[in-house]
N, C-alpha and C positions, 0 to 999 in steps of 0.2 A: 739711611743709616742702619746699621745690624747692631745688635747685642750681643756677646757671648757669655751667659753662666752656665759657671763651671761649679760643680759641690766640690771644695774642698777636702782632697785626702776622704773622698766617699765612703769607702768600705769602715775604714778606721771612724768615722763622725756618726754613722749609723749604728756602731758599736754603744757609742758615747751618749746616744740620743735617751736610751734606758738604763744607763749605766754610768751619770754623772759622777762616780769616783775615778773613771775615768781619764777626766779631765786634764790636760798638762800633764800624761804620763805614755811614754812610750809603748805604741800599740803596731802590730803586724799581724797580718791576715794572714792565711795559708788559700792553694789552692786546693784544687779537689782532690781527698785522698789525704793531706795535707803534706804534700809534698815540697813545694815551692813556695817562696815568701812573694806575694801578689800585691801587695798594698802596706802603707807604712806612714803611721801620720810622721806629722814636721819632726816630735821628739824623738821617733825613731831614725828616722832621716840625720838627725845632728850626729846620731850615735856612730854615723857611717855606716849603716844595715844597707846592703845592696838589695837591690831588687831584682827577683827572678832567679835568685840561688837557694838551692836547697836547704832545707830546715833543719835537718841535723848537724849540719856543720856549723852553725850557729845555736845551736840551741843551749851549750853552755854557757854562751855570753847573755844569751834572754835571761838565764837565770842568775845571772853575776847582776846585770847592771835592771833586773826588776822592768823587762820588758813584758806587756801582756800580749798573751800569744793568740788568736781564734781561728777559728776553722772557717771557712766561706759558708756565709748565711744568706744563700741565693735568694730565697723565699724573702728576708726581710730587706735586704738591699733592692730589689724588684719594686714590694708594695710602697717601700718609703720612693722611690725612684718615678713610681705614680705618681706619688702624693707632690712630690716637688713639682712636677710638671703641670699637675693640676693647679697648684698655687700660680705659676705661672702665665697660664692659658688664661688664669681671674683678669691679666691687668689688659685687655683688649687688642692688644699686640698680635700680628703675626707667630704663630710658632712654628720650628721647624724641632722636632726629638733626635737631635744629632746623636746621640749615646747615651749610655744610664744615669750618667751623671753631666750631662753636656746639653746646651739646648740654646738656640739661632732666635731671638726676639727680629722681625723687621722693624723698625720702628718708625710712626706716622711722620709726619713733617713738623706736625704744631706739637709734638709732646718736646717737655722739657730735660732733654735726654740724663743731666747728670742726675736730676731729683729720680727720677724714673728708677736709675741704676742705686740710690740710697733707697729707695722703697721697694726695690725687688730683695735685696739685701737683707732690709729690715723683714719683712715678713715672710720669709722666707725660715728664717731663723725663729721667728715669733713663732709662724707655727708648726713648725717640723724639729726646730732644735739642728738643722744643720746651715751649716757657714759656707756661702758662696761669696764665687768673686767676679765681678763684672765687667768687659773689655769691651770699650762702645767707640764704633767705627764705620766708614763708608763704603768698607766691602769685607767678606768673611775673612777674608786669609787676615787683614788688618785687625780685626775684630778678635782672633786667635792671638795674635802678639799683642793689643793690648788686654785681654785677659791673662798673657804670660807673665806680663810687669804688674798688674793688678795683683796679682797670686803674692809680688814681691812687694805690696806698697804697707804700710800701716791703715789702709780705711778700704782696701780692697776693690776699689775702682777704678778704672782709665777710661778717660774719654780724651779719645787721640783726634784732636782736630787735623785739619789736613797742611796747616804750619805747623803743627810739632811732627808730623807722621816722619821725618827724616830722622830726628831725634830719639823716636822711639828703634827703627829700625836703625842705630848707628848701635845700640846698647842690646841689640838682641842674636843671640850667635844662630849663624846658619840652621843648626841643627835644633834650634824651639821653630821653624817656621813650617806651619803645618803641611804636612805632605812631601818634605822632607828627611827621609830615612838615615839612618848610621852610614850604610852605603852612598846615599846621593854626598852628604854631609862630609865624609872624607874623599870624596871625589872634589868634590866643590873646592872645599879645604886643599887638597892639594893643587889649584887652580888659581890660588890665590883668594877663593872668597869664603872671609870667613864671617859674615857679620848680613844680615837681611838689608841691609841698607847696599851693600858689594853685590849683593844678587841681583837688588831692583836697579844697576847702574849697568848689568850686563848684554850683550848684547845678546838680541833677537833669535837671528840666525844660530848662533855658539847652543844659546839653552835650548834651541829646538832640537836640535841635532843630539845635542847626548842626553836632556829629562824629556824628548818626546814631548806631544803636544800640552800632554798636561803640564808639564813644566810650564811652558809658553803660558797656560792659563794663569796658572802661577803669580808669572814674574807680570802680569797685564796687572793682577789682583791687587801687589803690591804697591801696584803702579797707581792706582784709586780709581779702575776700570773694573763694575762690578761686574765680574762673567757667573760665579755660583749662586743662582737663585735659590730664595728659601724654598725647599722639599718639604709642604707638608701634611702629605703623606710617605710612611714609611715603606722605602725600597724593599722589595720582596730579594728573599736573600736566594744566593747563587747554587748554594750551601749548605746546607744543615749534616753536622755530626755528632754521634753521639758516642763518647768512649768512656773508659775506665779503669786506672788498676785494680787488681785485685786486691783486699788484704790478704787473704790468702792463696796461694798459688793453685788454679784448675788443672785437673789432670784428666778426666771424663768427659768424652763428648757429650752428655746430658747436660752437668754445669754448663757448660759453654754455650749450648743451644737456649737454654733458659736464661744467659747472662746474655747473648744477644736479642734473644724473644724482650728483654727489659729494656734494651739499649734502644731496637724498634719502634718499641711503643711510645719514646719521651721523644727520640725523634718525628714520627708521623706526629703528635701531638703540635709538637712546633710548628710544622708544616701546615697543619690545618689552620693553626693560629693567623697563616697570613694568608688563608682561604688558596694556598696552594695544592698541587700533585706535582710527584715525582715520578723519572721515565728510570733512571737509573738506582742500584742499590750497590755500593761499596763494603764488603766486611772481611774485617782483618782481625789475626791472630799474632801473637808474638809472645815470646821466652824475654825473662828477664835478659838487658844487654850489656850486665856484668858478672861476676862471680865463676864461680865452677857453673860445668856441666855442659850441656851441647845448647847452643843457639840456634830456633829456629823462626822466622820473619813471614809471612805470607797471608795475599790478600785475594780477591776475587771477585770480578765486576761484571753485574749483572744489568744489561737493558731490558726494559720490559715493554711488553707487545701493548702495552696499554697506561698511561701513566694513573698515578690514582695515590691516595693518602688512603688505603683502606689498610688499618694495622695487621689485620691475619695476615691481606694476599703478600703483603711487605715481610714479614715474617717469613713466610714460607719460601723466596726467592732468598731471602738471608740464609737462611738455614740450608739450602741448596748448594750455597758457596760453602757455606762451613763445612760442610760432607766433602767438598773438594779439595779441601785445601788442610784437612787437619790431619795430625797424624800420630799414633798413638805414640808413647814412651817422652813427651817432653812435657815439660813443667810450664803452664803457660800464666804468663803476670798481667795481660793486658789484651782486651780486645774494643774491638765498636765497632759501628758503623756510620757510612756516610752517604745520605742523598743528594744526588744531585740531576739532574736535567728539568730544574724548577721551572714550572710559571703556572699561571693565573686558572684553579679551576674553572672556569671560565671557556677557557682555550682547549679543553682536554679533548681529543679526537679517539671517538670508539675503536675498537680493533674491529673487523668486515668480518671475521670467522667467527670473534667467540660472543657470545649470548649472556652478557651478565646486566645485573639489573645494579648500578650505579645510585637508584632511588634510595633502594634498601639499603647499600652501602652505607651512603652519606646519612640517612636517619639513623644505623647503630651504633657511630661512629660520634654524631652531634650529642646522641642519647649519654655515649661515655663519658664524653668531654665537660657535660653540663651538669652531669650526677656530684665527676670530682671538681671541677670548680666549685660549685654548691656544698657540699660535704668535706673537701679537702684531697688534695692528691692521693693516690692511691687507693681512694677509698674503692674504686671500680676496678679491673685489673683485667687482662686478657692472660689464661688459664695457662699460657704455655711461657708467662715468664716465672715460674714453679712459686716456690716458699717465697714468703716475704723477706725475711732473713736470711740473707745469701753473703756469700764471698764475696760478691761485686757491690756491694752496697756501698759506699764512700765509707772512706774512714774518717770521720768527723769526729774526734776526740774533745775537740774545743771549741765546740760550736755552740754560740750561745742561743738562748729558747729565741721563738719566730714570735717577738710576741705581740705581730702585728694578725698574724693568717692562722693561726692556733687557736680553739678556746681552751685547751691546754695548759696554753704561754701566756697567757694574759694575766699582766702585772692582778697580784691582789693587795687591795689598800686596806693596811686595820686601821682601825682607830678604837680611843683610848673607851 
């Protein structure tokens, strides 16, 4: 049997955790820069606040109807995003850290699955102050939809035995079933299926041919054939990018070079995080893509003769591309970059011509990484992402203190 908890409405309950006036009052997160509405607890939800539309088009109604508005608090959504996981890992369970706020319990044979699901709940809450809900079932995709109906129950738990599992998939629409997209969802939907219980009745052959074999894995899943093993250890990712708008708009190849020398550095940090190297470098430019003036879009892809997370040499192939690709007279609103041809330092194969010493690498690189863990971000910096105080910096207007990773931020208690 699996578990699934889920932190409810995360970003918004993280808010709430230092901030109990909070409470039962309409809360929405912004994305980076604070562009986008990202997150939205239940009272903002009732209000009809969509998700994934820009902020200013709504931001008279925040102030009509006394919505709280913040800015993404990576830093404290992160360390509390630990702390839950830790609490988790306490109750001797398998884990697998599906996402920040998401996590796969296996669960043993003789534990008493519903008690389990009220005491993951309860302390959970005890000790972090956030409210999860629990979908407990005999394969993940199951384990997903009854965590969907848990989200909607009054005590926030389902435990879908395998006679009710028709019952829950009769009440659950195509498009909550995980893996699932808007696309598959109205493809489906125009096919006649619109309900996970119409999918798990479909045939074989139909879902392999148009969802591919993962679909097939799918519709077995639903079927109470576990195929997704718990994962855990976390997947080394495909991917890593780093971008940004501007608040203000760059016009000098200096700015830019120093706004992607910054963009480099957060990336290769992440990289190294999963004891990765990267063979390729992506970095792109672009002009705002409304308003007056001339638009201009362009990017430039570099492979390198050696893969390696070292931030200078990573740097300096970016900045190769920006010399190619930029061009004086435009206003530029948005740049990053992107790594990609990952896998496992481990694997890295030297280049036969060139002569570097990868030792010394990895030690100034470990030396950076463990000064700013220890001290706090930024406290180390590589000299070619210029000023600290730049144009590319997030606009974070409402962003609340980090008052978990700060000694800064850190509540102070008077007494009388």
């Amino acid at each position: 049997m699996f578990a699934l908890v889920d932190c409810n409405n995360f970003y918004a309950s993280c808010e709430r955790v230092f901030q109990p006036a909070l409470c039962n009052r309409p809360i929405v997160v912004l994305s980076n820069g604070d562009g986008c509405i990202v997150a939205r607890s239940n009272e903002a939800k009732a209000l009809g606040i969509p998700n994934g539309v820009p902020f200013f088009q709504w931001r008279n109604v925040f102030q009509e109807k006394g919505v709280s508005v913040f800015s993404s608090n990576y830093a404290l959504y992160g360390d509390l995003s630990n702390r839950v996981m830790q609490v988790l890992a306490g109750f001797g369970q398998e884990l697998e850290v599906y996402s920040v706020d998401e996590a796969f319990l296996q669960l043993r044979a003789e534990t008493d699955l519903v008690q389990l699901g009220y005491d993951v709940r309860r302390q959970v809450l005890q000790c972090l102050g956030i409210p999860v809900s629990v979908g407990i079932a005999r394969t993940k995709a199951l384990a997903k939809i009854a965590n969907y109906h848990a989200k909607r129950s009054e005590n926030g738990l389902e435990m879908m035995s395998i006679p009710a599992e028709d019952g829950f998939l009769q009440n659950t629409p195509i498009g909550e079933v995980w893996g699932i997209g808007r696309r598959y969802a109205r493809f489906l939907s125009a096919h006649g299926i619109e309900t996970a219980y119409q999918f798990k009745q479909a045939d074989d052959v139909w879902i392999r041919k148009h969802l591919t074999v993962v679909g097939l894995r799918l519709l077995r899943e639903l079927r109470g054939t576990p195929y997704w093993a718990l994962q855990e250890t976390i997947p080394t990712k495909k991917g890593i990018a780093s971008t940004r708008s501007f608040q203000t708009p760059v016009t000098e190849l200096q700015d830019l070079r120093e706004a992607i020398a910054t963009f480099m550095s957060r990336a290769t940090e992440k990289l190294r995080k999963q004891n990765a190297v990267c063979q390729s470098v992506l970095v792109f430019i672009s002009t705002k893509h409304y308003g007056h003036g001339p638009h201009y879009t362009n990017s430039f892809s570099t492979t390198l003769p050696e893969a390696t997370a070292y931030t200078p040499g990573l740097i300096r192939a970016a900045w190769a591309g920006l010399e190619r690709i930029f061009k004086h007279g435009f206003t530029y609103k948005k740049a990053g970059v992107i790594l990609s041809g990952i896998h496992p330092n481990t694997e890295r194969q030297s280049d036969l011509f060139e002569q570097r010493s990868h030792h010394t690498e990895d030690h100034i690189m470990s030396a950076l990484d463990a000064i700013n863990q220890k001290y706090g971000s930024g406290t180390l910096r590589i000299a070619a992402t210029g000023p600290k105080k730049a144009h590319w910096h997030m606009q974070q207007l409402a962003r609340s203190p980090r008052f978990t990773t700060r000694w800064e931020d850190l509540i102070v208690v008077h007494t009388k």
